[in-house]
N, C-alpha and C positions, 0 to 999 in steps of 0.2 A: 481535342487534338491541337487548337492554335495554344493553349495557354502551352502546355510541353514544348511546343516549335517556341514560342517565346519566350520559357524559360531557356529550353538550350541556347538561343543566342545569346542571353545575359552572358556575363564576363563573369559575372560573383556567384551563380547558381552553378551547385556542385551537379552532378550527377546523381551522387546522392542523395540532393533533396529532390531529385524529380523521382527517384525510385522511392523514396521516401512517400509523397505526396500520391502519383500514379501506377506505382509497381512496374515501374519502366528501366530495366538495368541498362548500362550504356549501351550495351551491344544492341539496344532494342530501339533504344534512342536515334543512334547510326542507321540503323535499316527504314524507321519512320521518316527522318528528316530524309533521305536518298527514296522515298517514295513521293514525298511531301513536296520538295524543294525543286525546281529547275534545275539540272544538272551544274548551271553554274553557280548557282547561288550554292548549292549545296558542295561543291569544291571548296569556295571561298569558308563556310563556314567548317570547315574540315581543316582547312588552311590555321583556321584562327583557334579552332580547339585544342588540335594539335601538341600535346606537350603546353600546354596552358595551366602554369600551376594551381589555379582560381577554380578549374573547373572540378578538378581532382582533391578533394579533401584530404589525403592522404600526403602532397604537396604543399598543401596550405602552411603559410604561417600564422604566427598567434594576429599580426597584425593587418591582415586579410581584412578580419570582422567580416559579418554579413549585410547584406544588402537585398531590398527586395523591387520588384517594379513600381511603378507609381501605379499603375492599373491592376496590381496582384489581387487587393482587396476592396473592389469596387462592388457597389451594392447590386445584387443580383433579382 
């Protein structure tokens, strides 16, 4: 569950790769972080999703590129 809440605060991680990765569609993502998050944390991050062309694949441009966390693929 924290890796998902950490993807969705990335800037460059679509929606798509968390459904991608966890079978979490946005709609599912929305109702986890609003379970997950402090009522204001999860504003603010609603605030910065919002119409964010980065998060939506479908908005993206070619010059986007991907990006992943420095912690994404740390030894387990």
């Amino acid at each position: 569950m924290s890796r998902v809440i950490e993807m969705a605060w990335e800037d460059r991680t679509p929606f798509a790769a968390i459904e991608h990765s966890y079978g979490l569609n946005e709609t599912d993502v929305i109702k986890l972080m609003r379970q997950q998050l402090k009522l204001s944390s999860f504003r603010l991050w609603r605030q910065r999703v919002t119409g964010r062309a980065t998060k939506h694949q479908a908005k993206r441009t070619f010059m986007v590129g991907r990006a992943y966390c420095k912690t994404q693929y740390k030894p387990r």
